[in-house]
C-alpha positions as CSV (number, residue, x, y, z in Angstrom):
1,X,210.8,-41.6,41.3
2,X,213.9,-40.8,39.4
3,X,217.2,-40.2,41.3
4,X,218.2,-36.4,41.9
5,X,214.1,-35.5,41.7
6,X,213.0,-33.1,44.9
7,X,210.3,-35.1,46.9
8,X,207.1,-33.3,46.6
9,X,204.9,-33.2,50.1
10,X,201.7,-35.4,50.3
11,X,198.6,-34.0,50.3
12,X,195.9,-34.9,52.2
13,X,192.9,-36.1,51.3
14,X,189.8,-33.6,50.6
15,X,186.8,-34.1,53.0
16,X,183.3,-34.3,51.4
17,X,182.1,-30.7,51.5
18,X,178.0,-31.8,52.1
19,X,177.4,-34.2,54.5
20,X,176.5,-37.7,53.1
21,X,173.6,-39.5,54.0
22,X,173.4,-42.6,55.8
23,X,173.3,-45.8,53.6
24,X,170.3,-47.7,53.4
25,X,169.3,-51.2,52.4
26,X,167.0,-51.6,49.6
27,X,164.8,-54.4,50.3
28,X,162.3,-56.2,48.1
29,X,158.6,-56.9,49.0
30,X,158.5,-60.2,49.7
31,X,155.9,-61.9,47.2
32,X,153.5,-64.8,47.7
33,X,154.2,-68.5,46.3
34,X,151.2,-67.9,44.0
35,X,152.8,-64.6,42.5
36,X,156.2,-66.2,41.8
37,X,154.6,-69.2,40.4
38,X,153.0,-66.2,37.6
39,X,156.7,-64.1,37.3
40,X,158.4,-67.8,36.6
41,X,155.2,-68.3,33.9
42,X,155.7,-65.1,32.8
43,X,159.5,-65.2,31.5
44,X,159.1,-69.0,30.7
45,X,158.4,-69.3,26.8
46,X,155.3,-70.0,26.1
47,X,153.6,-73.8,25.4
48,X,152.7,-75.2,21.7
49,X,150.2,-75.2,20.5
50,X,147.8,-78.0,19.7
51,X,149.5,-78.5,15.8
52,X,153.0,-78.3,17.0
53,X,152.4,-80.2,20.1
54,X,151.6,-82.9,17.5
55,X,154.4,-82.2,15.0
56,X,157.5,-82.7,17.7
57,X,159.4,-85.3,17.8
58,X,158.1,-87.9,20.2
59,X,161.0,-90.3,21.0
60,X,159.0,-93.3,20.1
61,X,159.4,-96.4,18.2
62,X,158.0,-95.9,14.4
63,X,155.8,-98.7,13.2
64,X,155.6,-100.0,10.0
65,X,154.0,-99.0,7.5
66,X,152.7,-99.4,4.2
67,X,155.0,-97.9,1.6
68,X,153.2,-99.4,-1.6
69,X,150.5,-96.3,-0.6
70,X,153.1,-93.6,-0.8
71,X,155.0,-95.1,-3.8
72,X,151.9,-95.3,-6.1
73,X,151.0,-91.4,-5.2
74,X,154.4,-90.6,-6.4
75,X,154.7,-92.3,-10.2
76,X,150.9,-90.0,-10.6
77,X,152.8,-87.1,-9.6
78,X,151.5,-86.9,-6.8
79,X,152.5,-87.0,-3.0
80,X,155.9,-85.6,-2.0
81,X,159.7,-86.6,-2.0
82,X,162.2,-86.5,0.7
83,X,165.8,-87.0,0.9
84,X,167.5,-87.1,4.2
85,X,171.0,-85.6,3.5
86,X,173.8,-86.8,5.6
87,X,177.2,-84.5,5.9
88,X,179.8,-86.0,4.4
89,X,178.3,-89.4,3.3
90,X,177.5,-88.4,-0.4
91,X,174.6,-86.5,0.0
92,X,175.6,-84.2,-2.7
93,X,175.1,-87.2,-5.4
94,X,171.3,-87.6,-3.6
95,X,170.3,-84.2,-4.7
96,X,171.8,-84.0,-7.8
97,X,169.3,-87.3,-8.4
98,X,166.3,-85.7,-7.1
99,X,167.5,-82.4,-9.5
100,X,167.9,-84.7,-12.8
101,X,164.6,-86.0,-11.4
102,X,162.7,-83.4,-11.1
103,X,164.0,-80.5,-13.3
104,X,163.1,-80.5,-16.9
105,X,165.0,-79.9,-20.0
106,X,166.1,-76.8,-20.7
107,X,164.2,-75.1,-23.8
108,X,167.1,-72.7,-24.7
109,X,170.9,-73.0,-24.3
110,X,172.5,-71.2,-21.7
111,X,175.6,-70.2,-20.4
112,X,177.7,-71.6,-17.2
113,X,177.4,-68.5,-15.4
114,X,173.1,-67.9,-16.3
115,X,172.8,-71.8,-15.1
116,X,174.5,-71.2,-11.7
117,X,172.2,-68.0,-11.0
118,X,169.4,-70.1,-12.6
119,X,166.6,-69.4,-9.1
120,X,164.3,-72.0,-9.9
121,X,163.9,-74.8,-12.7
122,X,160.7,-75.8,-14.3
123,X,159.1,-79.0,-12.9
124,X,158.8,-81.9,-15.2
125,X,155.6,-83.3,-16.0
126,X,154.7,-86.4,-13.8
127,X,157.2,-85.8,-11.2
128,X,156.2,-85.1,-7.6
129,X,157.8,-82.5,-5.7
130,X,161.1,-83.6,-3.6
131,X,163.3,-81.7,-1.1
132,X,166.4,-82.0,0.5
133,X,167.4,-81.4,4.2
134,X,170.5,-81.6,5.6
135,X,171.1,-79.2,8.7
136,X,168.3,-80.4,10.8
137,X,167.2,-84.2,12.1
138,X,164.8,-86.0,10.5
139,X,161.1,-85.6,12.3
140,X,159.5,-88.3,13.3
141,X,156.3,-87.1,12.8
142,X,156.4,-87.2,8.9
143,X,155.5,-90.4,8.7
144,X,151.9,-89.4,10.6
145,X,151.2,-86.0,9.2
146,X,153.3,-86.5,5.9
147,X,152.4,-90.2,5.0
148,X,152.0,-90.0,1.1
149,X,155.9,-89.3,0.6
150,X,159.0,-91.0,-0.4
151,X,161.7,-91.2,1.8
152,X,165.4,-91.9,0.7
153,X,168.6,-91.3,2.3
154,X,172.6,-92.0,1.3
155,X,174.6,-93.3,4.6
156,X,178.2,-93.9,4.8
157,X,180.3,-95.6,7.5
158,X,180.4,-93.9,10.5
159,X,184.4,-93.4,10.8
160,X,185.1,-92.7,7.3
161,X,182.2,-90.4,7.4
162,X,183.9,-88.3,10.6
163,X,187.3,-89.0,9.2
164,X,186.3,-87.3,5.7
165,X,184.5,-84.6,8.0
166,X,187.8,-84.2,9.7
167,X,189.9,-83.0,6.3
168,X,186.9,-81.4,5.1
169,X,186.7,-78.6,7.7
170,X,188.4,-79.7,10.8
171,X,192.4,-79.9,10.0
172,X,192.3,-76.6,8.9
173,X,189.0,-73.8,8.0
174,X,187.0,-74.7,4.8
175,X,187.7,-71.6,3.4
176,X,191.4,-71.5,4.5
177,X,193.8,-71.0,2.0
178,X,197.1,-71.3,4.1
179,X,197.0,-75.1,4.6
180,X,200.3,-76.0,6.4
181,X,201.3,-78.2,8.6
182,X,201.9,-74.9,11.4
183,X,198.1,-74.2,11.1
184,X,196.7,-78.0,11.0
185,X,194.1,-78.6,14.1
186,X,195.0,-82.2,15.6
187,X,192.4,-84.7,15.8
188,X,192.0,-85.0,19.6
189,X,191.4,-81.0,19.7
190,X,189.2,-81.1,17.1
191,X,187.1,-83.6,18.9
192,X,186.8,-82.0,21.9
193,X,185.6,-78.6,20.9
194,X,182.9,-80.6,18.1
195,X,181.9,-82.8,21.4
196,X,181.5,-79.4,23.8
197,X,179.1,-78.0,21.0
198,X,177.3,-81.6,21.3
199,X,176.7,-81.3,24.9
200,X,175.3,-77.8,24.8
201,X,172.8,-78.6,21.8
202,X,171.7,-81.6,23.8
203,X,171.6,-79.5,27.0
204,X,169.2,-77.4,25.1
205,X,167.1,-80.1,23.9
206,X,166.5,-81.1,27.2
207,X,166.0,-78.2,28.7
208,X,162.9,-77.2,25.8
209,X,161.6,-80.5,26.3
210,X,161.2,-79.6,30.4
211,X,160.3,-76.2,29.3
212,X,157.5,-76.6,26.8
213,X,156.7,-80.2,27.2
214,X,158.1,-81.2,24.2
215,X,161.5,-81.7,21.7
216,X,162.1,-78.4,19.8
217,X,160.3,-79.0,16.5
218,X,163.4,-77.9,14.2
219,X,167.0,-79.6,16.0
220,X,170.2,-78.3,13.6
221,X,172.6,-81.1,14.0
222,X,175.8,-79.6,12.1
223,X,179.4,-80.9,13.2
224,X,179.0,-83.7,14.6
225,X,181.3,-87.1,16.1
226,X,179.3,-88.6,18.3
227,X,176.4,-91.0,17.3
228,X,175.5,-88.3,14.6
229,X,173.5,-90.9,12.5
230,X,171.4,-92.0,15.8
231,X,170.7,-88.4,16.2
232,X,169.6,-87.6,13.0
233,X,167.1,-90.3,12.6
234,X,165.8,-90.1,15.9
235,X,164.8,-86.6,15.6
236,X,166.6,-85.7,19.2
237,X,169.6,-83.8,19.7
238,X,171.2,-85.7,22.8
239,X,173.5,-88.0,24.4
240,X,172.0,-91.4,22.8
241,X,170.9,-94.2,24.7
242,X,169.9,-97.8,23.3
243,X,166.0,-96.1,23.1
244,X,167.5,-93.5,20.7
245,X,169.0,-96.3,18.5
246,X,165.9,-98.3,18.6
247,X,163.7,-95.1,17.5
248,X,166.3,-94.7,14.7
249,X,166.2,-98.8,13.7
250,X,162.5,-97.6,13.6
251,X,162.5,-95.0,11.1
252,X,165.4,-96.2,9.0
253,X,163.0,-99.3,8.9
254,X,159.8,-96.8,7.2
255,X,162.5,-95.1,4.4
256,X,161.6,-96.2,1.1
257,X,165.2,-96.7,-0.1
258,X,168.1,-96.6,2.1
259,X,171.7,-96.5,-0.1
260,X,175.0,-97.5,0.8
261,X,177.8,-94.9,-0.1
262,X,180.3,-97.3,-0.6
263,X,178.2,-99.7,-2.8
264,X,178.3,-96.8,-5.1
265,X,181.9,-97.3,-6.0
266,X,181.5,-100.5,-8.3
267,X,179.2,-101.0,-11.4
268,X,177.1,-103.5,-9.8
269,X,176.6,-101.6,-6.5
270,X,175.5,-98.1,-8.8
271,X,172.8,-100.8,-11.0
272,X,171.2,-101.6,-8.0
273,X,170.5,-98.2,-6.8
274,X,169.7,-96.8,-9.9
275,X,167.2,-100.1,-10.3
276,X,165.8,-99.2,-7.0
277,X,165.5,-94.9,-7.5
278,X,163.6,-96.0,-10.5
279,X,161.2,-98.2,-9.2
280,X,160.1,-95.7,-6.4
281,X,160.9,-92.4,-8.6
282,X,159.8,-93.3,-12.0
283,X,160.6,-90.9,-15.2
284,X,157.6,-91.7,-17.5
285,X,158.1,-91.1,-21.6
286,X,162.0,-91.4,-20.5
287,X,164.2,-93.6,-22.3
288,X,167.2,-92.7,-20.5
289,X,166.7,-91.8,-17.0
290,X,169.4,-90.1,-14.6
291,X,172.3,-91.8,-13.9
292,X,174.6,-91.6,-10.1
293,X,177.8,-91.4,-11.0
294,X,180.5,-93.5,-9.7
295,X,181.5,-92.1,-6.6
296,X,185.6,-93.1,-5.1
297,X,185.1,-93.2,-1.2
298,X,187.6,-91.7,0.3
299,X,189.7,-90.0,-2.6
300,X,188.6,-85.7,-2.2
301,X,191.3,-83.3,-3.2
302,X,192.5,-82.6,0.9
303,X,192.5,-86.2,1.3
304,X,195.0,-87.1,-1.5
305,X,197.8,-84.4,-0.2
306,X,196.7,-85.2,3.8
307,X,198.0,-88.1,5.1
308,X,195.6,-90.9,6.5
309,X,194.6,-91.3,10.1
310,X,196.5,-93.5,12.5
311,X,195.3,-96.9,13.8
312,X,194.8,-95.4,17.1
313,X,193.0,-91.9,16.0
314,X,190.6,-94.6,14.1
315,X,189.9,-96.4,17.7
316,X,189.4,-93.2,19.1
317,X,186.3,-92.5,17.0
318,X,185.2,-95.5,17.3
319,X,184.8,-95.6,20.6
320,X,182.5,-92.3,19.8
321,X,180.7,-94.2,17.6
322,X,179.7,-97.4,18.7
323,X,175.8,-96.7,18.0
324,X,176.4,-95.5,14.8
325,X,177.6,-98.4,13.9
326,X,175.6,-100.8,15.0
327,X,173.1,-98.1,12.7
328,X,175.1,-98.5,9.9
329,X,175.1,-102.7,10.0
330,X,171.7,-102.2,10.0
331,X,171.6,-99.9,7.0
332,X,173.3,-102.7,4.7
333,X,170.9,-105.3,5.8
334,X,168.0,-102.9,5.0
335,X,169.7,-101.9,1.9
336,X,170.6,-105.4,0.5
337,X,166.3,-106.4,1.4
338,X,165.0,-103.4,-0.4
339,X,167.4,-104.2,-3.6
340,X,165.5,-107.7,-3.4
341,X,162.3,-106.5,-2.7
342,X,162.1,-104.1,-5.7
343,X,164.3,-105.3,-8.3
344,X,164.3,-109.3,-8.0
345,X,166.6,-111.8,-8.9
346,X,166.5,-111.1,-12.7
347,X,167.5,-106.9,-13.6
348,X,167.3,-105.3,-16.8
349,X,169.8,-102.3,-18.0
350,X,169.4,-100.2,-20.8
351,X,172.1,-98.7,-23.1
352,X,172.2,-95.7,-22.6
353,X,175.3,-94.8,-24.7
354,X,175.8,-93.6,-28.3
355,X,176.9,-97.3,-29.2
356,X,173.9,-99.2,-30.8
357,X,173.5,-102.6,-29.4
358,X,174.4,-104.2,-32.7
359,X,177.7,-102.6,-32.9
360,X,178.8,-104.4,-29.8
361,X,177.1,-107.7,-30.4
362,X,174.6,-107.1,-27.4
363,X,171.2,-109.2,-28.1
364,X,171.3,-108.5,-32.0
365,X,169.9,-110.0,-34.2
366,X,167.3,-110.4,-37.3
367,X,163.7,-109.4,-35.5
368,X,160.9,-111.5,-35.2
369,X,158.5,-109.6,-36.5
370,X,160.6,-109.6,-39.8
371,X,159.8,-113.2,-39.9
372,X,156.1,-112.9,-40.0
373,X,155.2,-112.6,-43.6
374,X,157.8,-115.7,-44.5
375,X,157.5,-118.1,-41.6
376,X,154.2,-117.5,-40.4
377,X,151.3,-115.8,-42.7
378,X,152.7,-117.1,-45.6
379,X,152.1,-121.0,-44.3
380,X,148.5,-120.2,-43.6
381,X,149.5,-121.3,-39.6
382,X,145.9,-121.3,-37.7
383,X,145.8,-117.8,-35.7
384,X,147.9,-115.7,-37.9
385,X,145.4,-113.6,-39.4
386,X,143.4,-112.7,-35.8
């Protein structure tokens, strides 16, 4: 009340003009243990069916199997391709394979701007058909219902993997355009919110398998710091365990071609997957087949204005990690025994390039076959004229 102001009398307060009636307590009909047992079925989702009963994940260790079956399906055309794409671990240069692959020449030139809005190529003859996933984990079950595929997948060290992850979206917004030192996310903040979303998609996984009986049939596994590649290739969303790593050992162990990211950075390491894409996806009536390019780990555009992670902000995510990389050490062991397996100690390379052979000296030479007429029919040698 301002000073000076008259004090205005209080009023009282108004009774009810109608009488009110008593209050009374609402209480519910108490139900039978039979009848809640059908309102808790009743608002419970309701349980697979037969086919996707048998299409969810089961958790279970993969055996081996034949992949010479698969492979031969796919050079007939035949059969199916499938590329597991991992975030951040070069996934992108995967599918552009599987594009130069699959797609076939264009028949008339076209513009930049009619190729991006290009919906769907045409298929080249003697190709099979191939896919790409990357936002949800691998299913187990492929290998039973799907068994007449390819599978393929690019992996990447765990910590470089989370640490490219990190610059890529988690400093600052992907589509962020004020990238300043004020705005930057730390690390350790980062982590924890990526690690809350974890625990609530594994909360849910458990809570559908408990639920409906089984593992949700599509998982989306997006940002992720914690055992991501156990994850994936188990086909669980989830806090792993050893049995998760063992299920993904498992199914790594079934892939037809498992490459190593940061073999792609030298010559050799780029012949050897090429050698090994072309075994298991071959180009028929194709001199020069699609090429990966060579990839520099670690070098994007954020990462060459950002400065590096610390020693200790490394530790930290590998002590996140510590399945993932036992994973990935597996991964170069299956990756150097594949290399063997397919290509063999002796590898051939084409040239490619505008440069003939002869012009740089490269296993040139007068033919053989010019030779005949002189060295051979010409001496009347016994077996020349078969």
């Amino acid at each position: 009340m301002l000073e000076g102001q008259p004090r205005l009398p209080s009023t009282p307060a108004k009774k009810p003009l109608l009488p009110q009636a008593p209050r009374r307590s609402i209480s519910m009909p108490s139900l039978p243990c039979w009848a809640l047992g059908l309102v808790v079925a009743a608002a419970a989702p309701p349980p697979y069916t037969r086919m996707e009963r048998e299409a969810a994940p089961q958790l279970t260790i993969i055996p081996r199997r034949p992949r010479t079956c698969a492979q031969a399906c796919v050079r007939k055309g035949e059969g199916y391709v499938y590329a597991q794409h991992l975030r951040k671990a070069g996934g992108t240069l995967l599918r552009t394979y599987l594009a130069m692959y699959r797609c076939a020449p264009l028949r008339q030139a076209m513009t930049a701007t009619q190729l991006y809005r290009l919906p769907r190529g045409e298929p080249r003859a003697g190709t099979a058909p191939a896919a790409a996933q990357e936002s949800l984990a691998f299913n187990t079950q492929n290998f039973v219902l799907r068994p007449a595929t390819v599978y393929i997948t690019l992996i990447r060290h765990p910590v470089d993997r989370i640490e490219s992850l990190y610059f890529f979206e988690g400093k600052w917004p992907q589509k962020s355009y004020r990238r300043t030192e004020d705005t930057a996310i730390s690390l350790q903040k980062w982590l924890r919110k990526v690690e809350a979303t974890s625990r609530r998609r594994a909360w849910g996984s458990n809570n559908h398998l408990k639920q409906r009986g089984a593992y949700p049939l599509r998982q989306r596994i997006w940002d992720e710091v914690s055992e991501y590649y156990v994850q994936i290739f188990s086909g669980v969303a989830a806090e792993a365990t050893r049995h998760h790593l063992d299920v993904a050992k498992s199914v790594l162990d079934n892939f037809d071609a498992v490459l190593i990211l940061e073999r792609l950075s030298s010559e050799e390491g780029r012949n050897e997957a090429e050698g090994l894409l072309r075994k298991i996806l071959p180009l028929h009536d194709v001199e020069c087949p699609p090429r990966l390019p060579l990839h520099k780990v670690n070098e994007g555009s954020v990462r060459k204005r950002a400065e590096p992670l610390s020693r200790d902000d490394r530790l930290r995510i590998v002590a996140l990690n510590p399945l993932d990389l036992e994973l990935y050490r597996h991964a170069v062991s299956l990756h150097k025994a594949r290399i063997e397996e397919v290509l063999g100690p002796c590898r051939i390379r084409t040239n490619c390039t505008s440069v003939r052979d002869r012009d740089l000296n490269l296993i040139w030479g007068e033919g053989a076959l010019r030779s005949c007429g002189r060295m051979v029919y010409r001496s009347g040698r016994a077996g020349c004229r078969a």
